[in-house]
N, C-alpha and C positions, 0 to 999 in steps of 0.2 A: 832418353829418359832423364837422364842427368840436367839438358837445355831445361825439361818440360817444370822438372822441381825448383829450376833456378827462377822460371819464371811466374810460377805460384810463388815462391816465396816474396817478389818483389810484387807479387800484384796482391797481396796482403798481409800487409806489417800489421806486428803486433800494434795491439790501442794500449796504452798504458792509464789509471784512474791517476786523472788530476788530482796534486794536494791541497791541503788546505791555506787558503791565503796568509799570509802575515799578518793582515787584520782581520780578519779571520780570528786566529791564536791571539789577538792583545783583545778582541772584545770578550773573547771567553773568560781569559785571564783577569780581567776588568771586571767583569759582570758576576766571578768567584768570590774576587777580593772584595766588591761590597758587598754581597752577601754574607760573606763570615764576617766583616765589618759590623754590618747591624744584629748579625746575630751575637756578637761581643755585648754590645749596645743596649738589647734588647737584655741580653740574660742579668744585665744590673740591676733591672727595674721588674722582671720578673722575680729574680732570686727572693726578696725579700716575701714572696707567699710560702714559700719554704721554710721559713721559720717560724719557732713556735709561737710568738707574738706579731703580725705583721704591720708595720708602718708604712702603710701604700705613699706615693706621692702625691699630695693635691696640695696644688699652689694655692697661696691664700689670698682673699680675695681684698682688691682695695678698702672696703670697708671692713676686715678683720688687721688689715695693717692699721688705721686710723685708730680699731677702737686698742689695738695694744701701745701705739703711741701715747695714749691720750694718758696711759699709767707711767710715764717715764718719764722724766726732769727734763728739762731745757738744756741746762749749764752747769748740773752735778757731774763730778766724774762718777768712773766705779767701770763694772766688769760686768758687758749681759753674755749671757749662752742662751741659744736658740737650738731646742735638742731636737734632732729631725729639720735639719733648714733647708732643706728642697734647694729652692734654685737662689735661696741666698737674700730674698726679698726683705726680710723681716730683716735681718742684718743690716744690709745697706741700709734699709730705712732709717735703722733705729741708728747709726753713725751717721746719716743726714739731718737726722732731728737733734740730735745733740753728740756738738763736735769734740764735748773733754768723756766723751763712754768710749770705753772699748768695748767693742763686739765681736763676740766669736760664733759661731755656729759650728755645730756637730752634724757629720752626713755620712752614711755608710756607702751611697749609692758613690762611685769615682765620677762618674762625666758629670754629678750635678754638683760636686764639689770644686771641678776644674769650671763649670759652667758659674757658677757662684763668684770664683777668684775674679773670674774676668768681670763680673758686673762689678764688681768694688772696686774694679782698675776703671774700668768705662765711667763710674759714676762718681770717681775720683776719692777715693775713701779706702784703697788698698791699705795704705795705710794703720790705717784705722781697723779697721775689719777684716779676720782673721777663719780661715774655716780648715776645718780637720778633719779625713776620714776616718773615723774611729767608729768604733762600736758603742752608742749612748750606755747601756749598762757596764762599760768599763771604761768609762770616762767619767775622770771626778771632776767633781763640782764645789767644792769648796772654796772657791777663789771669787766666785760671784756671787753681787751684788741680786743683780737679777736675772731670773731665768724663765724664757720663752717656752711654753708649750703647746704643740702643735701634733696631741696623740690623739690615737684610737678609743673606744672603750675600754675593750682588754687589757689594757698594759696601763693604765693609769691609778689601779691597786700599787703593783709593782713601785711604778715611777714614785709614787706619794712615799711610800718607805724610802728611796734612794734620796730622797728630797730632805725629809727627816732625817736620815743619817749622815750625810755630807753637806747639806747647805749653812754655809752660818747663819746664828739665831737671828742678824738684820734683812738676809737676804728678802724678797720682795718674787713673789709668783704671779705669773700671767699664765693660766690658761686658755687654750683658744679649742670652741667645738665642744669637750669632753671636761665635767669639774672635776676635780679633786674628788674621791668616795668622801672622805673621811672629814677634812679637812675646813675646815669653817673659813668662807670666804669675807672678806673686808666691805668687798665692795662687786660690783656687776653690772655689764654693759647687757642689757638684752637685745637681743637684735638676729633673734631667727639666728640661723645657720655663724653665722658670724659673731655672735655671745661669745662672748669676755670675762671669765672670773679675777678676780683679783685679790692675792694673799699675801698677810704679811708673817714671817716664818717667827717674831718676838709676840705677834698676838696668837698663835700657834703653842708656844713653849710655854707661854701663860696659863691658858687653859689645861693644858698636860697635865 
């Protein structure tokens, strides 16, 4: 009996479940880490319909950069802010069109702010132009010359008070998309989707 067990057991061995490969485990691992990657990614550009006024991203287009060029000096210095500056366009441009402005932009979103730095490094104007994560209603504005806007409807009430309370009386307004409510414009680029208002903050205080 004893031979007859010895020889079942050698005439079938346990089968043991193959593990899983080591590439195998690094493509999982890989294919987790981008995913929470983009979901990081994604939640910057999301988060912003969660608040109560939202500033989606939409890059601007070559002809909205042209027509807020067209309101800014050559070879004046002074100081722009571009509130809501996306991927940093209007910036770089506006310190390629004239080399004595400093420009700064305001971005809440981080990868279009870290996305921004590098265009001003690429396009050789780091220097020169400056970008900040910050939050546009707790970022003052007093220091500029001129300021780029590039809002919604809804927040452009809001913004015209923050405008009137902090910008000095020379500062100079460029809207892009949405006018001013209130606000009596200078001058205006029309052009469909791409319209330009243009303010001057001393013919502003006049009328007051």
């Amino acid at each position: 009996m004893d031979i007859l067990n010895e020889n079942v057991s050698k005439a079938s061995p346990k089968t043991s479940k193959p593990g899983m490969s080591i590439g195998g485990k690094v493509l999982i691992a890989a294919t987790g880490g981008v995913g929470l990657g983009l979901s990081i990614v994604c939640a910057s550009f999301v988060a912003p319909a969660f608040r109560r006024i939202c500033l989606p991203y939409v890059p601007a287009t070559t002809e909205q950069i042209q027509n807020v060029l067209s309101f800014l000096p050559r070879n004046t210095g002074g100081k722009l802010l571009d509130i809501g500056s996306g991927d940093g366009r209007i910036v770089v441009a506006a310190a390629q069109h004239n080399k004595a402005l400093k420009t700064d932009g305001v971005e809440l979103n981080p990868w279009l702010v870290y996305y921004s730095r590098l265009a001003a490094l690429r396009n050789g104007v780091s220097k020169q132009a400056s970008f900040f994560r910050r939050d546009l209603w707790k970022f003052n504005i007093k220091d500029y010359n001129y300021v780029v806007i590039f809002g919604v409807e809804q927040m452009m009430q809001d913004l015209e008070h923050k405008l009137i309370a902090e910008c000095p009386h020379d500062a100079q307004i460029i809207a892009c998309r949405f006018p001013l409510p209130n606000m009596e414009h200078v001058k205006i680029i029309e052009d469909g989707v791409n319209t330009v208002w243009f303010y001057k903050m001393d013919k502003i205080n006049e009328n007051s």
